[in-house]
Legacy VTK file of the C-alpha trace (Angstrom):
# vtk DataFile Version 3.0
C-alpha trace
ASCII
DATASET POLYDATA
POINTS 231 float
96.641 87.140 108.236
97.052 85.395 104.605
94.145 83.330 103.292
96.532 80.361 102.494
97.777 80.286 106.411
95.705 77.515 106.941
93.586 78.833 109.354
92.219 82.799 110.150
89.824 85.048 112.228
87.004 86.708 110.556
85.747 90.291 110.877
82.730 90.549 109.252
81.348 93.994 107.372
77.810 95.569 105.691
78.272 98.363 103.309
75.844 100.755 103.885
74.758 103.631 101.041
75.428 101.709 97.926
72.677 103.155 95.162
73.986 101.343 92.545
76.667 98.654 91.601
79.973 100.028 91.056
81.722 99.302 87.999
85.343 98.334 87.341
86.619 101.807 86.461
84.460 103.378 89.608
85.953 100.664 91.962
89.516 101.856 90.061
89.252 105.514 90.282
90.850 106.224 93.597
92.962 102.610 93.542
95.993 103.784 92.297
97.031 106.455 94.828
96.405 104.027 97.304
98.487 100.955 96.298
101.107 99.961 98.126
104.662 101.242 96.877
107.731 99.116 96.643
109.263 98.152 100.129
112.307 100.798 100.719
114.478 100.104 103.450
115.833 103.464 104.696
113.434 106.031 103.218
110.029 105.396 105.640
109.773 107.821 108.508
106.566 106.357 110.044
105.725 103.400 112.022
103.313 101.956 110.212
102.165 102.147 106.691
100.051 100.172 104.673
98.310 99.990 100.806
96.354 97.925 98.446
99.057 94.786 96.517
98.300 92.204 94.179
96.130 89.018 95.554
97.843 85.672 95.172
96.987 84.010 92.241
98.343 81.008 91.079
97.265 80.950 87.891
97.970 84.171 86.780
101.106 83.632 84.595
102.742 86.990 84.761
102.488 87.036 88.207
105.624 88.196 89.610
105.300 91.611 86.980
101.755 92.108 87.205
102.377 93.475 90.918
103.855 96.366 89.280
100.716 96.921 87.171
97.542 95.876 88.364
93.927 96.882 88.606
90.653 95.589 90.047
89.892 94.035 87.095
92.749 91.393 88.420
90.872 91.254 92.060
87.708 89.767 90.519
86.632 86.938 92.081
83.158 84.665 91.687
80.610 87.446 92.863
82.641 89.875 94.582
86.414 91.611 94.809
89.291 90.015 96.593
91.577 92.476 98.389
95.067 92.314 99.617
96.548 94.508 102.568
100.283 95.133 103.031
101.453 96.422 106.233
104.772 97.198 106.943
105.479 98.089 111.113
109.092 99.817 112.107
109.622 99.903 115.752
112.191 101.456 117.791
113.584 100.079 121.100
112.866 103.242 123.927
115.415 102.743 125.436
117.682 103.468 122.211
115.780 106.355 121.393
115.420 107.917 125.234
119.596 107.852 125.289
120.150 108.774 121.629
117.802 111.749 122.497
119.970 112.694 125.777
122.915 112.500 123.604
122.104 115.181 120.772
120.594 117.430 123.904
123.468 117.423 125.688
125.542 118.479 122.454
123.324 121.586 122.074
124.665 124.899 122.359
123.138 126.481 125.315
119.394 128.419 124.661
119.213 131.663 123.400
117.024 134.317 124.446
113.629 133.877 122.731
113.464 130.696 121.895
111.185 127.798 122.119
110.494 126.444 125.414
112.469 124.002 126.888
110.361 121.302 127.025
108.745 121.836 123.685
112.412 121.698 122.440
113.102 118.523 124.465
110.342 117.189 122.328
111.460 118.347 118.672
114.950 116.603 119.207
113.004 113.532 120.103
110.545 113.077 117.258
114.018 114.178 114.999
115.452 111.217 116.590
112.567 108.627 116.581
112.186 110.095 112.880
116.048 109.775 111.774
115.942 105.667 113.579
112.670 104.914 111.762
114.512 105.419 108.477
117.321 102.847 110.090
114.888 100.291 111.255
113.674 97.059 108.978
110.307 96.757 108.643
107.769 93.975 109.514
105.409 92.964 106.564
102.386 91.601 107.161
99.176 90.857 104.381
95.250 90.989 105.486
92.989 89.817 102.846
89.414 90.450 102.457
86.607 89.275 100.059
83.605 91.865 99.377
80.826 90.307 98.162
79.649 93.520 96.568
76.173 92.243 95.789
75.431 91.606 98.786
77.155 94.659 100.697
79.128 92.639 102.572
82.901 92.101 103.504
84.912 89.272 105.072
88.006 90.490 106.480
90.153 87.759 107.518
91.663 88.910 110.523
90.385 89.730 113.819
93.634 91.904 114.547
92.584 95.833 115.985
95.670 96.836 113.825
94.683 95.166 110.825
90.832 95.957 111.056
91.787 99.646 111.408
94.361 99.760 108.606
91.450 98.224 106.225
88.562 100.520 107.313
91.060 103.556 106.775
92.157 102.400 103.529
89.118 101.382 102.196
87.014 104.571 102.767
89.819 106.821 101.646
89.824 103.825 98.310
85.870 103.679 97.961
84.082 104.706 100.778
84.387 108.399 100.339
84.764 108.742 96.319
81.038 106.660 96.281
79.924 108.074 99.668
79.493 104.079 101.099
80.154 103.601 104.887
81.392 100.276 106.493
79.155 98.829 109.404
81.141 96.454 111.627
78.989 93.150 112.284
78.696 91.772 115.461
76.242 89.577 117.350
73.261 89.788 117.373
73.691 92.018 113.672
75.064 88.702 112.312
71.503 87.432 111.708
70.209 89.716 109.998
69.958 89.098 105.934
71.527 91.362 103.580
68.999 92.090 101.912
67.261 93.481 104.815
70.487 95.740 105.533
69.658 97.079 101.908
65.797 98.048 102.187
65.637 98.745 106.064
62.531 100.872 104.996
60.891 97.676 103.768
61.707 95.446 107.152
61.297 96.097 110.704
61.358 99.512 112.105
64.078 98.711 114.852
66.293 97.638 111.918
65.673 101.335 110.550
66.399 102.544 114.032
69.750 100.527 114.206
70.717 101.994 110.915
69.635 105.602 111.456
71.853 105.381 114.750
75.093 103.497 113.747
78.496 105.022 113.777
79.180 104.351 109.559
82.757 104.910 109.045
84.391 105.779 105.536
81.460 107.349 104.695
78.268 109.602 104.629
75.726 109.363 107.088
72.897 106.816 106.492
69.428 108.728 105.962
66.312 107.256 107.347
62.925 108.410 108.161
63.186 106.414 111.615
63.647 108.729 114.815
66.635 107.838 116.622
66.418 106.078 120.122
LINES 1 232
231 0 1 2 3 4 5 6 7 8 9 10 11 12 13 14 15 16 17 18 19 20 21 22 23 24 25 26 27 28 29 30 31 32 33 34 35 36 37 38 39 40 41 42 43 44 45 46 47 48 49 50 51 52 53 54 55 56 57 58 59 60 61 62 63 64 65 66 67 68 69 70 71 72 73 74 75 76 77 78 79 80 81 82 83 84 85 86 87 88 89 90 91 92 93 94 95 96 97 98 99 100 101 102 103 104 105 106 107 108 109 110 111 112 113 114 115 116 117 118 119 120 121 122 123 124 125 126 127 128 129 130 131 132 133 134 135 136 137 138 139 140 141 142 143 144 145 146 147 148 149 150 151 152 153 154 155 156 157 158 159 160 161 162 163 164 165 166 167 168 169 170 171 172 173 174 175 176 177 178 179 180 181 182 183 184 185 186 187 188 189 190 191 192 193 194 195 196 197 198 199 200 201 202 203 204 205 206 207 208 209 210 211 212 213 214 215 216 217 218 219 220 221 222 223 224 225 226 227 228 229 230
């Protein structure tokens, strides 16, 4: 979901394992490999794939061929970063690709000693289908923004959307997480109360927040070390 919708879910984030604040070219050095390419219309062969664009920006001037060329240096916002997702979904109907499959079996020669199975062959001429229809099917685009407020360690995803709040986690730990060995925390109640600052120095607040932290399930990233015992 797009910022300028006019309305949006939140998802709310802590970045855990930060040392230090990252600077533009450490927030840039895995970017590239992980921006979205152009949309191609026959060449994807999976159904859904998804990288880093260009945020909206009105005022940028150049717009329209700066999203050929851009950097984070272009996603600074205020105090923090503003990211743009772009998925793209292909779907194919199953009942098209159950009697497209039947089809090309049926035009097989017949098996030869030594070969595969015949169910494990049943299933390589259906992925070669699903595979060869993927590459025929339009896609579905969809953005997800998110702010991260890297200060504070924390991210506002603006979607509540399972598919969307996976395709963000995944992209940004292979993007930052892992290169800076930073894990993202997923906020929910009662978590949302506590400060940021506490989520920082857990040594310095109460020992069940150093228990929470020693136990969660960080994704992106390392481990969170603590001298608290787990529960």
């Amino acid at each position: 979901m797009s910022l300028q919708n006019g309305s949006f879910s939140l998802t709310r984030y802590q970045v855990l394992g930060r040392k230090k604040r990252l600077s533009v070219a450490e927030l840039n050095q895995k970017l590239h490999g992980f921006q979205a390419r152009p949309i191609s219309l026959q060449t994807a062969a999976r159904e859904i794939e998804y990288g880093w664009v260009l945020p909206d920006n009105p005022e940028m001037e150049d717009f329209p061929e700066r999203q050929t060329a851009w950097d984070i240096s272009d996603c600074l916002y205020e105090e923090g970063v503003l990211l743009r997702l772009r998925i793209e979904r292909r779907a194919v109907p199953g009942q098209l690709l159950q009697e497209i499959a039947k089809q090309r079996w049926s035009e097989r020669e017949p098996p030869q000693d030594g070969e595969e199975p015949q169910r494990v062959m049943k299933k390589q001429v259906l992925d070669e289908v699903k595979e060869e229809l993927l590459t025929m099917s339009l896609p579905s685009i969809s953005y997800v923004d998110a702010f991260w407020k890297d200060q504070e360690d924390r991210i506002f995803l603006f979607s509540q959307s399972k598919m969307a709040r996976e395709a963000f986690e995944d992209l940004f730990g292979k993007t930052f997480g892992r290169p800076h060995k930073i894990g993202l925390f997923r906020l929910m109640p009662p978590l949302l109360g506590i400060s940021a600052d506490a989520w920082q120095n857990p040594a310095d607040h109460d020992e069940y927040l150093q228990r929470i932290v020693h136990t969660l399930p960080v994704r992106s990233g390392r481990a969170i070390e603590t001298e608290a015992p787990p529960f």
